[in-house]
MMTF fields as JSON, N, C-alpha, C and O atoms, coordinates in Angstrom:
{
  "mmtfVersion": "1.0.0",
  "mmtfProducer": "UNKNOWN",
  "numBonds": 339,
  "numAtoms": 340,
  "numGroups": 85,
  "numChains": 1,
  "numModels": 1,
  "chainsPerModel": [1],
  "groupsPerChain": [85],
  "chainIdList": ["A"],
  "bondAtomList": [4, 2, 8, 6, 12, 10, 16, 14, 20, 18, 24, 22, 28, 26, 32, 30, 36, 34, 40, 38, 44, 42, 48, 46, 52, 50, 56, 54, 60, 58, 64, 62, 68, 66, 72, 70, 76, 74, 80, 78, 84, 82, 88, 86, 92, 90, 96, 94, 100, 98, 104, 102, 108, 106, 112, 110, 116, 114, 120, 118, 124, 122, 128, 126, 132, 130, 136, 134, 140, 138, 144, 142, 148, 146, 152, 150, 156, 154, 160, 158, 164, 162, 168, 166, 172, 170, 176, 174, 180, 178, 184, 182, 188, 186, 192, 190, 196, 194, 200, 198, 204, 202, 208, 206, 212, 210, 216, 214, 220, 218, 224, 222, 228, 226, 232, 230, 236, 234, 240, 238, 244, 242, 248, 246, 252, 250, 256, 254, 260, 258, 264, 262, 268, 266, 272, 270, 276, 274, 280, 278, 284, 282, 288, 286, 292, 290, 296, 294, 300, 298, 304, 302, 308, 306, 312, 310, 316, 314, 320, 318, 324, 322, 328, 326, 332, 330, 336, 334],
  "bondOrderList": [1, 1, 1, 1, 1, 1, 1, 1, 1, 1, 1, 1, 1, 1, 1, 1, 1, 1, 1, 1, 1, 1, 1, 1, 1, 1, 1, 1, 1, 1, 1, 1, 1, 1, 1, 1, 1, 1, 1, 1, 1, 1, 1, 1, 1, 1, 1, 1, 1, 1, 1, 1, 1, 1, 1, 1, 1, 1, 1, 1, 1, 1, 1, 1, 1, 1, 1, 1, 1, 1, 1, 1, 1, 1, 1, 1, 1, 1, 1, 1, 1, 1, 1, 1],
  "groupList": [{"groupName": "UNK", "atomNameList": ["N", "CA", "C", "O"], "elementList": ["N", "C", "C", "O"], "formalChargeList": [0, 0, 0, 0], "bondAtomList": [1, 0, 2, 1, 3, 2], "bondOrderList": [1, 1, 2], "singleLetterCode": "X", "chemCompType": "L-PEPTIDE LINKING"}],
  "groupTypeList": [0, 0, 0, 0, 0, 0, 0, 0, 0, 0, 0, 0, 0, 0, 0, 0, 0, 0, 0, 0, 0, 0, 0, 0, 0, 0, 0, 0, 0, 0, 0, 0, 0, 0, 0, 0, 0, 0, 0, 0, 0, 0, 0, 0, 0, 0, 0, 0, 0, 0, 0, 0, 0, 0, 0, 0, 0, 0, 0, 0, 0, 0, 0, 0, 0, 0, 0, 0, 0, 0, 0, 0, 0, 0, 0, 0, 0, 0, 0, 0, 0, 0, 0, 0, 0],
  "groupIdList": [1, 2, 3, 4, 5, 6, 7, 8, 9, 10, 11, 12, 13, 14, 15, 16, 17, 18, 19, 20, 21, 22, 23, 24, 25, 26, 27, 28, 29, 30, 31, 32, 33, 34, 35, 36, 37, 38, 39, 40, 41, 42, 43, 44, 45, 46, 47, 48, 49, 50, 51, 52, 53, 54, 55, 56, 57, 58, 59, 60, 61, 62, 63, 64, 65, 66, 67, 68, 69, 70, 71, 72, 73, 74, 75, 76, 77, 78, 79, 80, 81, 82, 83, 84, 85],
  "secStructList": [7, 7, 5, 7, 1, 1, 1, 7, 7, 5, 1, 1, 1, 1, 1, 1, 7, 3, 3, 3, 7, 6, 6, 1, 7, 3, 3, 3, 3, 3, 3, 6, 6, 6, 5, 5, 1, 1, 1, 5, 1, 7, 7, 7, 7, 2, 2, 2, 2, 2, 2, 2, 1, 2, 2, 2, 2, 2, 1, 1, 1, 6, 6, 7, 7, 1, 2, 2, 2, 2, 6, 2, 2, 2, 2, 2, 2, 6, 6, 1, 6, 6, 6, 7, 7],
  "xCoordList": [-31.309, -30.31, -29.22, -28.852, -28.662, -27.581, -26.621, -26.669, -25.255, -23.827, -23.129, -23.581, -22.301, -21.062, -20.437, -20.29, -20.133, -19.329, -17.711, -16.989, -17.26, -16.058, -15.23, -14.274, -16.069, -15.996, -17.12, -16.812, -18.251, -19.255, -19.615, -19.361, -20.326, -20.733, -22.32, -22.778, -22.934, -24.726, -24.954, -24.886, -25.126, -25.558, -27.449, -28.049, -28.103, -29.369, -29.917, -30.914, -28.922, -28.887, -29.001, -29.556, -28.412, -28.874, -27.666, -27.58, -26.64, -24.996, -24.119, -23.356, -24.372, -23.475, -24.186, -25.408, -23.623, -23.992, -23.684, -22.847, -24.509, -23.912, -22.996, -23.13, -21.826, -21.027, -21.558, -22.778, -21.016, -21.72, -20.5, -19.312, -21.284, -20.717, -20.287, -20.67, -19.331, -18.679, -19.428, -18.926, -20.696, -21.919, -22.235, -23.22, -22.062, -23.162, -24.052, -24.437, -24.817, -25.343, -25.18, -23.99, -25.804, -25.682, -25.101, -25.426, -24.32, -24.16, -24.12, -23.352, -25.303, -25.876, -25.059, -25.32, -23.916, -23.223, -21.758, -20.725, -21.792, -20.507, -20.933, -21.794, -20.345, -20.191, -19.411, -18.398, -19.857, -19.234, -17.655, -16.799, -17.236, -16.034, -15.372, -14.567, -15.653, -15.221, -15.151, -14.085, -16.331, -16.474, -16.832, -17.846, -16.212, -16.822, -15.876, -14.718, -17.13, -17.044, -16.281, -15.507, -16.736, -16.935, -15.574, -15.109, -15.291, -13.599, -13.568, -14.265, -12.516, -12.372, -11.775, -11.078, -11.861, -11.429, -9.845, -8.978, -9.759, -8.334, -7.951, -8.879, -6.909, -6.019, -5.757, -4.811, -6.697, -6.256, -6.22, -6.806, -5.418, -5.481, -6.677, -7.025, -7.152, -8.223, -7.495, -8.082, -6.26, -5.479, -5.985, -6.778, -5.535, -5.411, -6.895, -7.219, -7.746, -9.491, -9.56, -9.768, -9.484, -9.675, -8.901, -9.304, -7.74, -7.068, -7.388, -7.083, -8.395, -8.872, -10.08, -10.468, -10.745, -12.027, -12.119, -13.167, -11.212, -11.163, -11.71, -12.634, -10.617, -11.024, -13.082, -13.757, -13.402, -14.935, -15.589, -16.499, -15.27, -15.92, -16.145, -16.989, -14.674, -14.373, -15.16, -15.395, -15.523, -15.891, -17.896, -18.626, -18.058, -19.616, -20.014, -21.175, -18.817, -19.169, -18.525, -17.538, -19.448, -18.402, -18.498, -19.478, -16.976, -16.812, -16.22, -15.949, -16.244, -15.642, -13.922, -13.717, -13.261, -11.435, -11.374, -12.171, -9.913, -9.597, -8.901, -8.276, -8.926, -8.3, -9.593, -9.274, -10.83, -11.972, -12.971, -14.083, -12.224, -12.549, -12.094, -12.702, -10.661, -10.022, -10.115, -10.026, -10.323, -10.808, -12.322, -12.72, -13.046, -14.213, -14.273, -14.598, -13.844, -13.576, -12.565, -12.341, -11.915, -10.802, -11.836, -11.789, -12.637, -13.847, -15.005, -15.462, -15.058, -16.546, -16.429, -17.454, -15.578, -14.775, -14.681, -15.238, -13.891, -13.808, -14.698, -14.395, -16.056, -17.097, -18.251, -19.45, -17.655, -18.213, -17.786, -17.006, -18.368, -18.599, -16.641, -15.721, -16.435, -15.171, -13.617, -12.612, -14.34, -12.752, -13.144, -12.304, -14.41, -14.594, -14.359, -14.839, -13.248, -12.688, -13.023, -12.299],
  "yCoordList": [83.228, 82.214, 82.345, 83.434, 81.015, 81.407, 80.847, 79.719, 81.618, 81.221, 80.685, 80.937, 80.124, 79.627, 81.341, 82.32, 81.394, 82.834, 82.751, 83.746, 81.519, 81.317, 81.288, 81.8, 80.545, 80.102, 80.873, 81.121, 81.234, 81.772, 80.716, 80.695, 79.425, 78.027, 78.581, 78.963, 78.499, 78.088, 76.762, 75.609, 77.005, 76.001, 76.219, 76.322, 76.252, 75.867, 74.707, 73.988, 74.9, 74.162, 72.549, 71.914, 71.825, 70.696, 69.919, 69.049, 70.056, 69.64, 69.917, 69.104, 71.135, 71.5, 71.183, 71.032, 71.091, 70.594, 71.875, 72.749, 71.798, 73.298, 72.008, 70.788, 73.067, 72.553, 72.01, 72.046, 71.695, 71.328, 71.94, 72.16, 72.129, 73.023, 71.619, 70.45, 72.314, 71.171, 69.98, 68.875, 70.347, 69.464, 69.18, 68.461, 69.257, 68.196, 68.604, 67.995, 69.972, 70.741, 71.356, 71.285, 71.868, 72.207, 73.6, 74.278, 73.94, 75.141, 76.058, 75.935, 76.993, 77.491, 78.46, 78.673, 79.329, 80.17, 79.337, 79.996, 78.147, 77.723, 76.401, 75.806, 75.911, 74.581, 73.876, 74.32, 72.208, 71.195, 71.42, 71.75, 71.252, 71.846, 73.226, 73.684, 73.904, 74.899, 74.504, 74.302, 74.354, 74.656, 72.781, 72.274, 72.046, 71.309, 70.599, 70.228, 70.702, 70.154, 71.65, 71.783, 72.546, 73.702, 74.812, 75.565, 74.252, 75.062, 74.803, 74.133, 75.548, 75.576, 74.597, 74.159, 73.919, 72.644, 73.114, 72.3, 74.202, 74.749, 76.256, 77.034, 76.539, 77.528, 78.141, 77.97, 78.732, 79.571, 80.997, 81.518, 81.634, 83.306, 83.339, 82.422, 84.989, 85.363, 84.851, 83.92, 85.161, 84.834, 83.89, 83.94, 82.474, 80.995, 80.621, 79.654, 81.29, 80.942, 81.539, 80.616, 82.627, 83.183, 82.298, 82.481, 81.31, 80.657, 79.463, 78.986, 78.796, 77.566, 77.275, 76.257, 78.972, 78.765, 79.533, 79.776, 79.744, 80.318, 79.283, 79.505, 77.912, 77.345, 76.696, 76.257, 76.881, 76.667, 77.402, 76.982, 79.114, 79.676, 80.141, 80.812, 79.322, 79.496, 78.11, 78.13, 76.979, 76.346, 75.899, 74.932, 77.104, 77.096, 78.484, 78.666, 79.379, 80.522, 80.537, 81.177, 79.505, 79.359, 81.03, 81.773, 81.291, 82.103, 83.594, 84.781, 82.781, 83.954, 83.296, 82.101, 83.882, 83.932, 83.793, 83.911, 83.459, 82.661, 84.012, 83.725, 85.287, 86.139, 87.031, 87.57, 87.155, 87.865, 86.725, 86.815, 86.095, 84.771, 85.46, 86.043, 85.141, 85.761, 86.975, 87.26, 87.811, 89.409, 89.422, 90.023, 88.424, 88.45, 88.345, 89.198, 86.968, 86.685, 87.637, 87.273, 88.607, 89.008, 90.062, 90.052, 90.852, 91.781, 90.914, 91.108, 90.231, 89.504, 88.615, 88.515, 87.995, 87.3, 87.998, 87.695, 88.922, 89.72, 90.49, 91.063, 90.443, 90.695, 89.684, 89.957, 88.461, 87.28, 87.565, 88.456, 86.733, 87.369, 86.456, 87.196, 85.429, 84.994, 86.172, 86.473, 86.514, 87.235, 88.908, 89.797, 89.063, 90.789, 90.979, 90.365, 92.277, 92.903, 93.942, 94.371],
  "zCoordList": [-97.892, -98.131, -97.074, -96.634, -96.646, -95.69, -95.972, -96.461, -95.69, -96.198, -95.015, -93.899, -95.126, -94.678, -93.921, -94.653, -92.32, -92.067, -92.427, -92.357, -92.795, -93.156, -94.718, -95.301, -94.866, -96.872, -97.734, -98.9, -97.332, -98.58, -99.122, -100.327, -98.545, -99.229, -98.922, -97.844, -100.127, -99.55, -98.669, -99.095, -97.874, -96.594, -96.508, -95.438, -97.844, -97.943, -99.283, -99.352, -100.107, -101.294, -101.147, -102.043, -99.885, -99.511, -99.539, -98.672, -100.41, -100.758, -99.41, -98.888, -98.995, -97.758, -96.566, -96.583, -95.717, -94.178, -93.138, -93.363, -91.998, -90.708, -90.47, -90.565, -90.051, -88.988, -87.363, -87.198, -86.608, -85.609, -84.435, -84.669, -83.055, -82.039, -80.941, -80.997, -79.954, -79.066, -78.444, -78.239, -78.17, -77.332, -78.628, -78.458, -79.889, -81.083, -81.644, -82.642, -81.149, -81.796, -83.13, -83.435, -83.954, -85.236, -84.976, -84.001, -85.801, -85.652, -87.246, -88.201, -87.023, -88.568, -89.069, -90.253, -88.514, -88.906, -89.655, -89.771, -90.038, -90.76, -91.11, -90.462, -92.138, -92.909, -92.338, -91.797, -92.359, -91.594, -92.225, -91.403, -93.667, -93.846, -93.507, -94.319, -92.384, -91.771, -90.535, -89.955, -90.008, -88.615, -87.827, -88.306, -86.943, -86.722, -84.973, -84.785, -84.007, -82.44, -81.874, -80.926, -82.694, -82.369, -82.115, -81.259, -83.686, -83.989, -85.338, -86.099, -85.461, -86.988, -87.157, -86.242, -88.427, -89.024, -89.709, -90.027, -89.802, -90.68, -89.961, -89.741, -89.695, -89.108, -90.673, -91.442, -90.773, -92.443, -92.115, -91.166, -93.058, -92.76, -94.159, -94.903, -94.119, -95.385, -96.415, -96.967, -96.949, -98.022, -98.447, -99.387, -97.661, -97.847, -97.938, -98.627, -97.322, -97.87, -99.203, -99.99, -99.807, -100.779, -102.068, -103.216, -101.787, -102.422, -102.962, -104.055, -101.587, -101.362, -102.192, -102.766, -102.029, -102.745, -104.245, -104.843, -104.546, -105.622, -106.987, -107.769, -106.921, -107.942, -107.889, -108.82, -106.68, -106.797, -107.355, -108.07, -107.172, -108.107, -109.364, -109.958, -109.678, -111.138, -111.851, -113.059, -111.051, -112.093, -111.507, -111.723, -110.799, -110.383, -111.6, -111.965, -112.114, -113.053, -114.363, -114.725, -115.176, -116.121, -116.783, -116.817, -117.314, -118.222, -117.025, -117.207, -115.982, -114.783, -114.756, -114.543, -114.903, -114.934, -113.328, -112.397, -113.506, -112.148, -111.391, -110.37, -111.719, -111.825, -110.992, -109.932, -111.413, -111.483, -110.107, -109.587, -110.033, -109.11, -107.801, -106.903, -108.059, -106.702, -106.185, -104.991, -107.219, -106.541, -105.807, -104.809, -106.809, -106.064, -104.572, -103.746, -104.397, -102.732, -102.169, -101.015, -102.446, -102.049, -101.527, -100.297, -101.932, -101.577, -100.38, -99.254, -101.108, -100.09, -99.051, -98.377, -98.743, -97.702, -96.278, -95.223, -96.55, -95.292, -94.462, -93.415, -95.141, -94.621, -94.197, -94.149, -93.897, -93.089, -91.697, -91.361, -90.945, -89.43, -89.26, -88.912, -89.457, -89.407, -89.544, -88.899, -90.9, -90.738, -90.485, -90.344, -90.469, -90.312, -88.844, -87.891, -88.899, -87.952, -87.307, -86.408]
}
């Protein structure tokens, strides 16, 4: 399965799209809502992703707290090729 290196979106499920690179090409390491003509679509720090996507995973898990949400990504985020340092 392949994720999003920015957000953690399944980009195989058929809903999400690759982003695409400066020449128009697809580009498989990020989602068109991340990545698109081969930059990021948003100047976000980890914080503000972990913020952004929080309420998605609270209502893709029902019975997961918005609390248990944000820690999640607060762990797994930073180990996408985007924000890992």
């Amino acid at each position: 399965m392949s994720i999003c290196q920015s957000c953690g979106a399944h980009l195989e499920d058929g809903t999400i799209h690759f982003g695409t690179n400066a020449d128009g090409t697809q580009n498989t390491d990020y989602c068109d809502s991340c990545w698109h003509g081969g930059r990021f679509t948003d100047d976000l720090t980890l914080e503000e992703m972990v913020l952004r996507q929080t309420p998605y995973i609270v209502e893709a898990s029902p019975g997961l707290g918005e609390r248990q949400a944000h820690d999640m990504l607060r762990a797994f985020l930073p180990n996408l090729k985007r924000w890992h340092t």
